[in-house]
C-alpha positions as CSV (number, residue, x, y, z in Angstrom):
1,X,150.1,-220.2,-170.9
2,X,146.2,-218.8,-170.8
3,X,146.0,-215.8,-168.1
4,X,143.2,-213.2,-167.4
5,X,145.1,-209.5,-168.3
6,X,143.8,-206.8,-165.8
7,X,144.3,-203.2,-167.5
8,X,143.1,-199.9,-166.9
9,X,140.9,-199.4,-169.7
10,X,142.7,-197.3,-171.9
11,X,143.8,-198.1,-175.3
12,X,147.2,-198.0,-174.3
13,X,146.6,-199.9,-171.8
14,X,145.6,-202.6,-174.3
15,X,148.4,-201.9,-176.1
16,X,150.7,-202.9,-173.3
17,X,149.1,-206.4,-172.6
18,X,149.4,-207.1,-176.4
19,X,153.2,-206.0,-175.5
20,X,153.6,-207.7,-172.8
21,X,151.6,-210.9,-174.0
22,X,154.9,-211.5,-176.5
23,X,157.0,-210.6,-174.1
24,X,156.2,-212.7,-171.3
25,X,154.7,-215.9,-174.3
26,X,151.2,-215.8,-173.0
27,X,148.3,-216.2,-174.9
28,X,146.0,-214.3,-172.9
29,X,142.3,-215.9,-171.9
30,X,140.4,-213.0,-171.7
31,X,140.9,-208.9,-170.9
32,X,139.3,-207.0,-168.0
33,X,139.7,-203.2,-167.1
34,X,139.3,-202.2,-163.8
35,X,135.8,-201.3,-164.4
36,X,134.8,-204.7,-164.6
37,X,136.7,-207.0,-162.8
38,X,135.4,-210.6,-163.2
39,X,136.2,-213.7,-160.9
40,X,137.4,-216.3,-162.7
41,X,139.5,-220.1,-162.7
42,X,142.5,-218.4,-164.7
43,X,145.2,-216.9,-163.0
44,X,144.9,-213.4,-163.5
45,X,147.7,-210.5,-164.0
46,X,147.5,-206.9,-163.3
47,X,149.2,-204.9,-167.0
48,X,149.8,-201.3,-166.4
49,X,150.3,-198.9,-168.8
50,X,153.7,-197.8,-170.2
51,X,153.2,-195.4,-173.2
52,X,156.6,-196.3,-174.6
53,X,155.1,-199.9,-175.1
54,X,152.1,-199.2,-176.3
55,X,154.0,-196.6,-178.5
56,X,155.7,-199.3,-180.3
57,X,152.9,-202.1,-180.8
58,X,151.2,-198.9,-182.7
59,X,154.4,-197.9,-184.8
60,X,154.8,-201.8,-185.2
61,X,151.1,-202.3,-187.1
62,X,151.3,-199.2,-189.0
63,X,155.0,-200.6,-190.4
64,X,152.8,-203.3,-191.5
65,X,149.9,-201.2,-193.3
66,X,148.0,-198.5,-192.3
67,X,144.6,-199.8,-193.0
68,X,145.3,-202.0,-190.0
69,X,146.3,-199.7,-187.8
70,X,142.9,-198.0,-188.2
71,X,141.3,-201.0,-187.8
72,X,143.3,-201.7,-184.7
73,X,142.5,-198.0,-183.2
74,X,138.8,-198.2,-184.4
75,X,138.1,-201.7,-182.9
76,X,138.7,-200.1,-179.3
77,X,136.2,-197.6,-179.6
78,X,133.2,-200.1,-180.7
79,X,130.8,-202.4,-178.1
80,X,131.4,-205.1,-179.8
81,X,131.3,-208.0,-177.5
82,X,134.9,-209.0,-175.9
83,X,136.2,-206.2,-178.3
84,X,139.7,-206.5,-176.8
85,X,140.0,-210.1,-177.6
86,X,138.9,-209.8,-181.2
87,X,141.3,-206.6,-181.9
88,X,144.1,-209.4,-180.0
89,X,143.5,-212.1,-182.2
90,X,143.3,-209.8,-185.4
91,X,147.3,-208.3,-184.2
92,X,148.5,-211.9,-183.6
93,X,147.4,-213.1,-187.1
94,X,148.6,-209.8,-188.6
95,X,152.1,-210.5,-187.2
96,X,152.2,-214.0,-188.4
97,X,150.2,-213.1,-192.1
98,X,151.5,-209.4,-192.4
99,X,149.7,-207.4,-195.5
100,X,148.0,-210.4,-197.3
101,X,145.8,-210.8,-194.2
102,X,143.7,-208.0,-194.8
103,X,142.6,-209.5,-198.4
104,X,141.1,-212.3,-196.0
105,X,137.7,-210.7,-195.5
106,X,136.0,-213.6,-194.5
107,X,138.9,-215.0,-192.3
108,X,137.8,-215.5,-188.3
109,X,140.4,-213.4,-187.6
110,X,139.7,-210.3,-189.4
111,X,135.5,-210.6,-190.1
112,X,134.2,-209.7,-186.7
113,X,136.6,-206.7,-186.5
114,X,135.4,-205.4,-190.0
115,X,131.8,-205.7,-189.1
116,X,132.7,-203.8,-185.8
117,X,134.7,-201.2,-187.3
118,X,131.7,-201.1,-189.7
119,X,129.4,-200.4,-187.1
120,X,130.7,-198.0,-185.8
121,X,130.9,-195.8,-188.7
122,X,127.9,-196.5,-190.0
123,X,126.8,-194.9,-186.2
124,X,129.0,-191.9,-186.7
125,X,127.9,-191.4,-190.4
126,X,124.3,-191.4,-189.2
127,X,125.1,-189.0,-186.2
128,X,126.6,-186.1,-188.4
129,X,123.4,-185.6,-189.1
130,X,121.0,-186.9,-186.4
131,X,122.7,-184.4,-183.6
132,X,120.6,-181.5,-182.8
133,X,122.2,-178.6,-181.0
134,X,120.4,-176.1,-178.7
135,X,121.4,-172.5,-178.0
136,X,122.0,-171.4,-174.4
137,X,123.1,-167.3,-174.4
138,X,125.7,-168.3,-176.9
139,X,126.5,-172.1,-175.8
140,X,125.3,-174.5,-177.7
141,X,124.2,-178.1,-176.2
142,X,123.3,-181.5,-177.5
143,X,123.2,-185.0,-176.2
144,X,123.3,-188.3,-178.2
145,X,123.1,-192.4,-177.0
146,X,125.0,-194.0,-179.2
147,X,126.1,-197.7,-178.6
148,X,129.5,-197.1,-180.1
149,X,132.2,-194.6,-178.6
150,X,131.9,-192.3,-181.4
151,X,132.9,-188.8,-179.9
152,X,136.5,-189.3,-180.8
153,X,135.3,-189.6,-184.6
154,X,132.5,-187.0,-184.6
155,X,135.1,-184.3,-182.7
156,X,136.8,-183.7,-186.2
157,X,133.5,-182.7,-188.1
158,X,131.8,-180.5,-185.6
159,X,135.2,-178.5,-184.3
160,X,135.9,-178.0,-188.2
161,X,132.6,-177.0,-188.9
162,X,132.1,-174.7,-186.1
163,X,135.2,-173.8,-185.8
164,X,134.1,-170.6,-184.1
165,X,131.3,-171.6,-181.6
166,X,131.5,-172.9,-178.2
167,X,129.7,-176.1,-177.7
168,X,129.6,-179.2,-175.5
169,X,128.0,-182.6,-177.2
170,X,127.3,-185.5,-174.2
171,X,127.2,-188.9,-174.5
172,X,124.9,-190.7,-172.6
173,X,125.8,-193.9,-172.8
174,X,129.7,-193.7,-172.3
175,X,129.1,-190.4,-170.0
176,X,131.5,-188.3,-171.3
177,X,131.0,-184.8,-173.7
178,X,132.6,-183.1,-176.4
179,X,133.8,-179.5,-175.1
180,X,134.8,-176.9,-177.5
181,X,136.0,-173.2,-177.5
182,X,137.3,-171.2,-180.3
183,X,140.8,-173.2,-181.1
184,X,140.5,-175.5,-178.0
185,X,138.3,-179.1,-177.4
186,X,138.5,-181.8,-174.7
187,X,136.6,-185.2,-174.2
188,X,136.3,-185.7,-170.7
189,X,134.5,-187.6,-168.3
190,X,130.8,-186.3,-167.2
191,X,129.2,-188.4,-164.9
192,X,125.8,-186.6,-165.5
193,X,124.2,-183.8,-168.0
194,X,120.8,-181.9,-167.6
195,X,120.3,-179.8,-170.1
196,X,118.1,-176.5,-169.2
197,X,115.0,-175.1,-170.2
198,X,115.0,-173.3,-173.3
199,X,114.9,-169.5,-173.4
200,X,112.1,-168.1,-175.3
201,X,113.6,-167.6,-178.4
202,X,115.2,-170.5,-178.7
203,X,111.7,-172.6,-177.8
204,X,110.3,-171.0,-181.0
205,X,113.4,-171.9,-182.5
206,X,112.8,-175.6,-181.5
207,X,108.6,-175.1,-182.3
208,X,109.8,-173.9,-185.8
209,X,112.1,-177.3,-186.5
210,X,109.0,-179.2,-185.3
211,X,106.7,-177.8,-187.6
212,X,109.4,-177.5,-190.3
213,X,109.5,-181.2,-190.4
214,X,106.3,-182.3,-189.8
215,X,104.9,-179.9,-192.9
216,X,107.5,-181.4,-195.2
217,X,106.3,-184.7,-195.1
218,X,104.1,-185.6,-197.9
219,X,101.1,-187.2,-196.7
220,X,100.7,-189.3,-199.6
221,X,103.8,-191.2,-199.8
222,X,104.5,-192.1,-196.4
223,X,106.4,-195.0,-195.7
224,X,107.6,-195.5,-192.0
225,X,109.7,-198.7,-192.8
226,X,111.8,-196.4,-194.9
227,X,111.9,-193.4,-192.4
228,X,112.8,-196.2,-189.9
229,X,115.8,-197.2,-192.0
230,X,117.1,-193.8,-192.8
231,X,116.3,-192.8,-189.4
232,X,116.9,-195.7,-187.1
233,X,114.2,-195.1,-183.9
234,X,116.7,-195.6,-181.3
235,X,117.9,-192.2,-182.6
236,X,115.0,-190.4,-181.9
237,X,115.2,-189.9,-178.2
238,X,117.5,-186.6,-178.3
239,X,116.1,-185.4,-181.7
240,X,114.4,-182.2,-180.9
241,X,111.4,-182.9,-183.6
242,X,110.8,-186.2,-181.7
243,X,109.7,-184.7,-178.5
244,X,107.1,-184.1,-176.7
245,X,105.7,-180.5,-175.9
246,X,107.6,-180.4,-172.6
247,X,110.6,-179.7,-175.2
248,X,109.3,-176.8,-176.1
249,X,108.2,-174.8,-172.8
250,X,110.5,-172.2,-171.8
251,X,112.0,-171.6,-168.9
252,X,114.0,-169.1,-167.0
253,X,117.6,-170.4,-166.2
254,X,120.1,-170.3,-169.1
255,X,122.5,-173.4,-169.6
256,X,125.9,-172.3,-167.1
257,X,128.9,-171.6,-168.9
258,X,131.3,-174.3,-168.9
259,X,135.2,-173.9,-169.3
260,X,137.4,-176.6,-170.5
261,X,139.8,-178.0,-168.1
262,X,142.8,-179.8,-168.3
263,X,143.3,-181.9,-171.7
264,X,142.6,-179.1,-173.8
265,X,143.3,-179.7,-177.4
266,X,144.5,-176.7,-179.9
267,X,141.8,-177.1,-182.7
268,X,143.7,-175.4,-184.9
């Protein structure tokens, strides 16, 4: 039986309609969070989240390799298109196939996940080093617009890095920031983020970047197809040595300190 499965958004909410979906022998049509609730000609169902479920599906794909449970967790944080059907189609197939599926690179069931899953490291890769961080009295700030949900993967490589700063990176697109304090760190939701004028020092800091990497080019070999390759332009919008000068004027109120709230996370 083909039925619409309403969830709440969350990946273990997913992870309860796949539970449910062999518990119940439906084959669901399509997935919709409550963000996006859809009229449509199937009858639709409301899933809601039971961690113990969604607990076991997880346990029950790593059982079956590990590479797939990645995939599996990965595939939810990519836009692909109707992400939640492809990850649903890539767990039936895996259930039914096991191991051997994963050598099936070009199967329907598995390409369109690999290429998502590809995306969005490829986005995070490029990030590591495309983020640019301002300082604020001692807070440092950046933003990013990725297409991807990539926070969850970038959290690792910035908390271990600096470890021993605090520092909130936003996400534009998916509204939500990075937080982090000496041994703690958070995602959480942020509706908005305006970042304040620089301070004086750190303008010149910004002015020096600038000029940094403009001087470095050399004139001579310049190729902007390539720069546009390694440096994809949808980046440049939140890279300080793209800006324009009203980047670089100073101003007089410093960035407020922000405390982390609830869903704190030991970094250590």
């Amino acid at each position: 039986m083909e039925v619409i499965y309403r969830y709440d958004g969350t990946f273990e909410g997913f992870l309860c309609c796949v539970f449910d979906s062999y518990v119940n022998k439906e084959y669901p049509a399509a997935f919709q969070d409550e963000a996006h609730i859809e009229s449509t000609f199937f009858p639709a169902r409301w899933v809601g989240t039971d961690l113990r479920h969604a607990q076991r599906v997880l346990v029950s794909l790593g059982k079956i390799d590990p590479y797939a449970k990645e995939l599996v967790v990965k595939g939810f944080l990519t836009c692909a298109p109707e992400r939640e059907k492809i990850i649903y189609r890539f767990i039936r197939a895996l259930y039914v196939i096991g191991r051997p599926l994963l050598r099936r690179l070009s199967d329907e069931a598995v390409m369109p996940l690999l290429k998502a899953v590809r995306h969005l490291d490829g986005e995070v890769h490029l990030l590591k080093g495309f983020v640019r961080f301002s300082d604020f009295e001692g807070i440092l700030a950046g933003e990013i617009k990725p297409k991807n949900r990539v926070l969850p993967l970038l959290r690792p490589h910035f908390c271990d890095r600096m470890y021993n700063e605090t520092f909130l990176l936003y996400d534009r697109t998916h509204r939500e920031a990075l937080a982090h304090q000496v041994r703690k760190w958070a995602i959480i939701p942020m509706e908005s983020f305006k970042m304040a004028a620089p301070s004086a020092e750190e303008a010149q800091y910004r002015r020096l970047w600038k000029r940094f990497y403009d001087t470095i080019e050399i004139k001579e070999r310049r190729n902007p197809k390539l720069r546009m390759s390694n440096m994809p332009k949808r980046y440049w919008e939140t890279m300080t040595e793209f800006q324009d000068e009203s980047c670089f004027l100073a101003g007089a109120d410093p960035l407020p300190e922000r405390r982390l709230e609830g869903g704190c996370h030991d970094a250590g």
